[in-house]
C-alpha positions as CSV (number, residue, x, y, z in Angstrom):
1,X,1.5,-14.9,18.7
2,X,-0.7,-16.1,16.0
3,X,0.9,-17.4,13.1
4,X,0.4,-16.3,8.9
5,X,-0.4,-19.9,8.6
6,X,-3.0,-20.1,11.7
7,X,-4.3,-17.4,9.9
8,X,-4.3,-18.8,6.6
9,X,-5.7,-22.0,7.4
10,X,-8.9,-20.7,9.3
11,X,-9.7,-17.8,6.6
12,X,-9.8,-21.1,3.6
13,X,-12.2,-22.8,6.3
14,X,-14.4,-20.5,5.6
15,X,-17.5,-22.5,3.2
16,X,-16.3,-21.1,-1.0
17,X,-13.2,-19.4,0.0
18,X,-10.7,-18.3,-2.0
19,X,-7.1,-16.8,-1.6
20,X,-6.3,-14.4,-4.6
21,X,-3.3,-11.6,-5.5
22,X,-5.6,-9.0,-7.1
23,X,-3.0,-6.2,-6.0
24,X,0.4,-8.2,-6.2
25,X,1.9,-10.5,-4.4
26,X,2.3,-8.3,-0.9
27,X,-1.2,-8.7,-0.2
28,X,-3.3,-12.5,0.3
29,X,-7.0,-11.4,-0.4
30,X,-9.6,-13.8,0.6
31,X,-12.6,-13.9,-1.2
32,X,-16.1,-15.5,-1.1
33,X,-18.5,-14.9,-4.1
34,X,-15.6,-12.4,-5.4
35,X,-16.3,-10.4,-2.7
36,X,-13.2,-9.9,0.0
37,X,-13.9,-10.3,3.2
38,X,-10.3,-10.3,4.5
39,X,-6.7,-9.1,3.2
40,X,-3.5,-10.4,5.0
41,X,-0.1,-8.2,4.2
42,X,2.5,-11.1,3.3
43,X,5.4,-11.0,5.7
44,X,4.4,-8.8,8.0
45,X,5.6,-9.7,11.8
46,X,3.0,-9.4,13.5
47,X,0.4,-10.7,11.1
48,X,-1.8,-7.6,10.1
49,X,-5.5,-8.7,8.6
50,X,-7.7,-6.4,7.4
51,X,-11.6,-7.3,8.1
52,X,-15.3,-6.0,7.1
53,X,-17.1,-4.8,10.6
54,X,-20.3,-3.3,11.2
55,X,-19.7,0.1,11.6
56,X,-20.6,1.1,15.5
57,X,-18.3,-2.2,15.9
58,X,-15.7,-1.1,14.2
59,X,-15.4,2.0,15.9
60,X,-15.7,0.4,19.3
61,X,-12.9,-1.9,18.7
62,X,-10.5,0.8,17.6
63,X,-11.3,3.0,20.5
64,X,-11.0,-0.4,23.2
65,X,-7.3,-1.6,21.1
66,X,-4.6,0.2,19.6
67,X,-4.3,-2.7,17.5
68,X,-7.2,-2.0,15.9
69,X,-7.3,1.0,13.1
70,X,-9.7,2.1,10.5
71,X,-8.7,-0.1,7.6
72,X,-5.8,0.5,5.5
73,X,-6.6,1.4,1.9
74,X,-10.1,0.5,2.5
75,X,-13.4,2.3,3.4
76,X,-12.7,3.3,6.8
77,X,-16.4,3.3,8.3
78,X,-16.4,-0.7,7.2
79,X,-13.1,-1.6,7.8
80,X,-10.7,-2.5,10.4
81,X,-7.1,-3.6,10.3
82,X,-5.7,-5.6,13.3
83,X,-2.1,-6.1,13.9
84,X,-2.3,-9.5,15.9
85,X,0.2,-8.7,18.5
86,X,-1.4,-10.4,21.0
87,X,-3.4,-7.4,22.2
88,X,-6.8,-9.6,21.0
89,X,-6.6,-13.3,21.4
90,X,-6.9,-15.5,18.5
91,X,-10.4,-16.7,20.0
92,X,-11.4,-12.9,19.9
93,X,-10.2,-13.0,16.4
94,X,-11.8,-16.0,14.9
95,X,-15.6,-13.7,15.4
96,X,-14.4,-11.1,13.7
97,X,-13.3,-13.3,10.7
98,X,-16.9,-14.8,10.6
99,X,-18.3,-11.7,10.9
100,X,-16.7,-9.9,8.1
101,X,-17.1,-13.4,6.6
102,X,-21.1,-13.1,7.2
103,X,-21.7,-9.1,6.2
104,X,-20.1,-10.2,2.4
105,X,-22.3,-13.3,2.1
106,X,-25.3,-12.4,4.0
């Protein structure tokens, strides 16, 4: 299973980064130009991460894994939360981070 940390770690890899609380301290929001390009709920077991996706991506993903639902308290047609239960492997992951990464900067 894929740790918080793991998670953490790879998100502040990302070139500018930036971990913030805007909505309290149950939610890591990561940030690049003060733009989020991934939430993390604190505690949760399984880690759950919230990402930016192209829409006909984002649908495809969340038809293909039932890990993969329209984003929580975000615009559904752009955003996808994972629960990393294993269902997708952490190298499946790690795109989808630089893609939601890549849609906020580009």
């Amino acid at each position: 299973m894929i740790s918080h940390k793991q998670v953490e770690e790879y998100l502040l890899s990302m070139p500018a980064a930036k971990l913030d609380y805007p909505f309290g301290e149950e939610v890591a929001v990561y940030k690049v130009k003060d733009k989020m390009f991934a939430l993390v709920t604190e505690k949760s077991d399984p880690v759950r991460i919230s990402l930016k996706c192209d829409p006909l991506l984002a649908e495809t993903l969340r038809t293909k894994y039932e890990t993969v639902m329209p984003g929580y308290h975000l615009n559904k047609k752009h955003w996808n939360t994972i629960i990393l239960s294993g269902q997708l492997s952490w190298e499946e992951i790690q795109p989808l981070i630089r893609l939601s990464y890549d849609l906020v900067t580009g």
